[in-house]
C-alpha positions as CSV (number, residue, x, y, z in Angstrom):
1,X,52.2,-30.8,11.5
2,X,50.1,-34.0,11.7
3,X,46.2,-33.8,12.1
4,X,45.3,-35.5,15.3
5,X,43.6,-38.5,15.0
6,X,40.1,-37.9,15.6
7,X,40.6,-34.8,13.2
8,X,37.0,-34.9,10.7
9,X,38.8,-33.6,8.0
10,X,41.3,-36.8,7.6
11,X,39.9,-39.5,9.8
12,X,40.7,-42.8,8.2
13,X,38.8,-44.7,10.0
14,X,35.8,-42.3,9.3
15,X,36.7,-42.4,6.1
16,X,37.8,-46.6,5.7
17,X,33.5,-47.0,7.6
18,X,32.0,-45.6,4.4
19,X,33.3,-48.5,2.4
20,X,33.5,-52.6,3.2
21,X,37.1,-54.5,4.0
22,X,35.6,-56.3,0.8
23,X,35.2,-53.6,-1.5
24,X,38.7,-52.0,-0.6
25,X,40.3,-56.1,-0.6
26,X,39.5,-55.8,-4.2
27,X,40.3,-52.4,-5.2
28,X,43.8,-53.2,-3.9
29,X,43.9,-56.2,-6.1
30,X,42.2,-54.3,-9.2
31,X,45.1,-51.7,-9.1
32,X,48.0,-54.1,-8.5
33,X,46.3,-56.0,-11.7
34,X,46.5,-53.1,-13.5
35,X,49.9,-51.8,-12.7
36,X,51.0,-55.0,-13.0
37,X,52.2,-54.6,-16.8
38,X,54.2,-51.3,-16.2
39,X,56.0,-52.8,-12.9
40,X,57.0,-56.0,-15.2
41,X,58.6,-53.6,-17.7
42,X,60.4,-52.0,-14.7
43,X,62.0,-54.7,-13.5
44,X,63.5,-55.9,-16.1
45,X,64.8,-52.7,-17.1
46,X,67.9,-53.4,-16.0
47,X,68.4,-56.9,-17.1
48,X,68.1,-56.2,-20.4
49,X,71.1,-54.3,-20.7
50,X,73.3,-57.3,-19.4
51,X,73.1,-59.8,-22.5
52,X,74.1,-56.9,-24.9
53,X,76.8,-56.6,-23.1
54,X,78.1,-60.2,-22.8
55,X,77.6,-60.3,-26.2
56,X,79.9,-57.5,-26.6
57,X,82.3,-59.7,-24.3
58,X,82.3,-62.4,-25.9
59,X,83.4,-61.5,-28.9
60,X,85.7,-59.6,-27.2
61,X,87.4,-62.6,-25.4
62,X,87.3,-64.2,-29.5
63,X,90.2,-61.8,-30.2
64,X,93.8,-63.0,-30.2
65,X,94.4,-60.5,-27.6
66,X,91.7,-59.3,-25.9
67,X,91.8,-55.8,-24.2
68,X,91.8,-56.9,-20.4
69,X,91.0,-53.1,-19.4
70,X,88.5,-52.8,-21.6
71,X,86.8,-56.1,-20.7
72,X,87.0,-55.2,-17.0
73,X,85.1,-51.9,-17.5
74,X,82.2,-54.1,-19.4
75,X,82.3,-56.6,-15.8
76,X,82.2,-53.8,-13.8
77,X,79.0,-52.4,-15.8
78,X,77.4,-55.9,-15.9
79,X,77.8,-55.6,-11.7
80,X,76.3,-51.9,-11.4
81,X,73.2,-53.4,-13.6
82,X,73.0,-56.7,-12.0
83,X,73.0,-54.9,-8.7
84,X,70.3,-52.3,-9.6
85,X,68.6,-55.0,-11.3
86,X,68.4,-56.9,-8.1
87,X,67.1,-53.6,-6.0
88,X,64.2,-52.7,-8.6
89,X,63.1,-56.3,-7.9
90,X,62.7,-56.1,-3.8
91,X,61.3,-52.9,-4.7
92,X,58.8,-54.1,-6.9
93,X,57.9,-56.8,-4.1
94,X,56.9,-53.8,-1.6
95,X,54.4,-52.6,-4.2
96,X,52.9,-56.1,-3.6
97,X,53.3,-56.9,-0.3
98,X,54.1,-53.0,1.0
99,X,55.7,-52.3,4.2
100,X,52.9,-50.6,6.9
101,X,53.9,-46.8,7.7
102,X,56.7,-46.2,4.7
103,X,56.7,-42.3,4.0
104,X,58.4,-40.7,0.7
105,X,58.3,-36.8,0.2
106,X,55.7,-35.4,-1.8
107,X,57.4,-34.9,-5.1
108,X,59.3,-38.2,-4.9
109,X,56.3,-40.0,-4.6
110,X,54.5,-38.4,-7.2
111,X,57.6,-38.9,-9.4
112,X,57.6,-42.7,-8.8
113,X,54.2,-42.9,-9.6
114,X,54.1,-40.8,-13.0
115,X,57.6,-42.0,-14.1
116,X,55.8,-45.8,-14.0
117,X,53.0,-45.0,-15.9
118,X,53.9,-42.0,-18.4
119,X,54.9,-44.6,-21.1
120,X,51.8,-46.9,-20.9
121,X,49.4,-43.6,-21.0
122,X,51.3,-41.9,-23.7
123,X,50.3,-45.3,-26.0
124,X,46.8,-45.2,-25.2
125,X,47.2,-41.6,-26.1
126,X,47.5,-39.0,-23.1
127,X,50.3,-37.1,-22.4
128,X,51.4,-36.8,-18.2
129,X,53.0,-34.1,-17.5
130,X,54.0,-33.7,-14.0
131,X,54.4,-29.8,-12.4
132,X,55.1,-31.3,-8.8
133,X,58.9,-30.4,-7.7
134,X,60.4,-31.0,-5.0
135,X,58.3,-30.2,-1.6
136,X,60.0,-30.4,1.7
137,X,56.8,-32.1,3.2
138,X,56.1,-35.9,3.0
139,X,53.3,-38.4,2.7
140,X,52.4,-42.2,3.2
141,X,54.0,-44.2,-0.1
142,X,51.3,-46.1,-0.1
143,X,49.2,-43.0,-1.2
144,X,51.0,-42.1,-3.8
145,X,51.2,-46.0,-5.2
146,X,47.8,-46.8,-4.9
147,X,45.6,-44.3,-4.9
148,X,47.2,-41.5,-7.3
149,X,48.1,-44.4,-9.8
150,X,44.5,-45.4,-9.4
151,X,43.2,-41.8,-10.0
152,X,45.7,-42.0,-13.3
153,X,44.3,-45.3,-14.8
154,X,40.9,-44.5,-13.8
155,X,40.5,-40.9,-15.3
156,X,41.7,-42.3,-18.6
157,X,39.8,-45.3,-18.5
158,X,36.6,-43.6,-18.9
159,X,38.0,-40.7,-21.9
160,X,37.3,-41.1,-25.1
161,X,39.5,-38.2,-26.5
162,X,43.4,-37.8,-26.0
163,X,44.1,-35.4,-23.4
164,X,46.9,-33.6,-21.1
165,X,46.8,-34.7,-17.6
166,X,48.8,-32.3,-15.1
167,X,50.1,-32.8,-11.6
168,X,50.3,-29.9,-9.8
169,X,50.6,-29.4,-6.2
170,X,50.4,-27.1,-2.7
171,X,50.7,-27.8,0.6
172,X,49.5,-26.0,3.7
173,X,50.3,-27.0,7.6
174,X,48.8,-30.4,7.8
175,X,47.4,-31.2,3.8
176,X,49.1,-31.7,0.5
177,X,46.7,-30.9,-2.0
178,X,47.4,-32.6,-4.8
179,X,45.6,-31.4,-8.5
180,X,45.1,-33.5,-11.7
181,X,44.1,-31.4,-14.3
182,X,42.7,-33.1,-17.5
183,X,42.9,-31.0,-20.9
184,X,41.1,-32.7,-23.8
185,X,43.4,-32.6,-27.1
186,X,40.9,-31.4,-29.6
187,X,43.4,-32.4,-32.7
188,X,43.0,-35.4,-32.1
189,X,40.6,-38.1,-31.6
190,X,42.8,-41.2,-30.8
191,X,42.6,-43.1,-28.3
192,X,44.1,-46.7,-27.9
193,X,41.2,-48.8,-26.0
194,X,42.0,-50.2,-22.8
195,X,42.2,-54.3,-23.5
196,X,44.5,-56.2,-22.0
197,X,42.3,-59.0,-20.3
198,X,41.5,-57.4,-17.0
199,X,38.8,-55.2,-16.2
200,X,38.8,-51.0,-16.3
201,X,39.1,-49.2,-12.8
202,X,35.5,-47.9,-11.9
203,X,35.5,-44.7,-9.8
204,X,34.4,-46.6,-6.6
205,X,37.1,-48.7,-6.5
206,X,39.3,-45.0,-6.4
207,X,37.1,-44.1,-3.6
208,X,37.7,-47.4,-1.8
209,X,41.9,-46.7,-2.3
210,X,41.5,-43.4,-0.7
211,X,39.0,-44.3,2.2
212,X,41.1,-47.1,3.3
213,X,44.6,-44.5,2.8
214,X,42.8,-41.6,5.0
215,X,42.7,-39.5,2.3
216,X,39.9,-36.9,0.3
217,X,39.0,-37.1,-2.9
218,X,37.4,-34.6,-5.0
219,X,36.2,-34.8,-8.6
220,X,34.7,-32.3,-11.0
221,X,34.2,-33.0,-15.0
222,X,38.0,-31.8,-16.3
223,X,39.8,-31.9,-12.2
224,X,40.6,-34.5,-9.6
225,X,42.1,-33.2,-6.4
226,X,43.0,-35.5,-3.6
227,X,44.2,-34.0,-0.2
228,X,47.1,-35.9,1.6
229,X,47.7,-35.6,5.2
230,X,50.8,-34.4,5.8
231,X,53.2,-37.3,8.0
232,X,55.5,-35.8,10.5
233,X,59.6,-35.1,9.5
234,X,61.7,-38.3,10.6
235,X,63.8,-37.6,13.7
């Protein structure tokens, strides 16, 4: 299922030669930057949630006679989301420091990736609407974090129209091909400018991403396509 190494279709190390340890060093850092806004919201999701409902508690516990049933069921939500609060936290620490040779199926990954940013693009304007289901194929996570949510920021970075953007995907023996399709919204001609003290993503540091993932990129005026190499079923 896997392309051999030395394949010229998906060589990374073919690919990683066309670009500097430099240039890809700061393409990491560029995206992390960037992402960095919508992983904060994510992990404190959860927390949120947990002083509403000690406030509820404690005035609760006020009462005469408090409901012990009913203040038991409030603990035991205060654990789930205390718990889940603590796992979206060592999960945001792989996006920083990420684990070498994690793999996530194709839609999953694509899922994680679009779910993260579909609320920060539909502010600036753009509407993500992703068509990818689930695929019984997998990829490298790090594909999907990096270089798909730098395709993302980087595609609407340089519109200056509100648009559709559609994920779409098919996979063959060894390649997911995975499609972004931009659709200009003539209606409208809003777009919220891109200003929050760090630099836009420039199309090279994309092409750095995906050099030092292993992976194709293709662009054309209204379509990005980037081709995945397909990693083998886990045993």
């Amino acid at each position: 299922m896997r392309p051999a190494k030395n394949s010229p279709s998906l060589n990374s190390s073919a690919l990683a030669s066309a670009v500097s340890a430099q240039q890809i060093e700061a393409a990491r850092y560029a995206i992390i930057r960037r992402l960095a806004p919508a992983l904060r919201h994510h992990m404190v999701r959860y927390l949120q949630p947990i002083s509403l409902i000690y406030g509820v508690m404690d005035h609760k516990l006020a009462s005469p006679g408090p409901d012990l049933h009913t203040l038991r069921t409030h603990a035991d939500k205060m654990n789930a989301l205390a718990k889940a609060a603590l796992a979206q936290c060592i999960d945001i620490g792989t996006w920083l420091a990420p684990t070498p040779g994690v793999v996530m199926g194709v839609g999953e990954g694509v899922m994680e990736c679009a779910s993260l940013l579909a609320t920060t693009l539909h502010f600036r304007g753009f509407q993500l609407v992703n068509e990818v289901g689930d695929m019984p194929v997998r990829g490298a996570q790090s594909v999907f974090r990096m270089v798909l949510s730098a395709v993302l920021l980087q595609v609407t970075d340089a519109l200056t129209q509100p648009a559709t953007l559609t994920l779409s995907a098919t996979a063959d023996a060894a390649v997911v091909t995975l499609q972004l399709q931009i659709s200009p919204n003539p209606d409208d001609d809003h777009v919220e400018r891109y200003d929050d003290g760090y630099r836009k993503l420039l199309w090279s540091d994309v092409q750095a991403l995906a050099a030092a993932e292993g992976v194709r990129l293709s662009r054309q005026e209204k379509r990005v396509t980037i081709s995945i190499p397909i990693e083998p079923a886990a045993i």
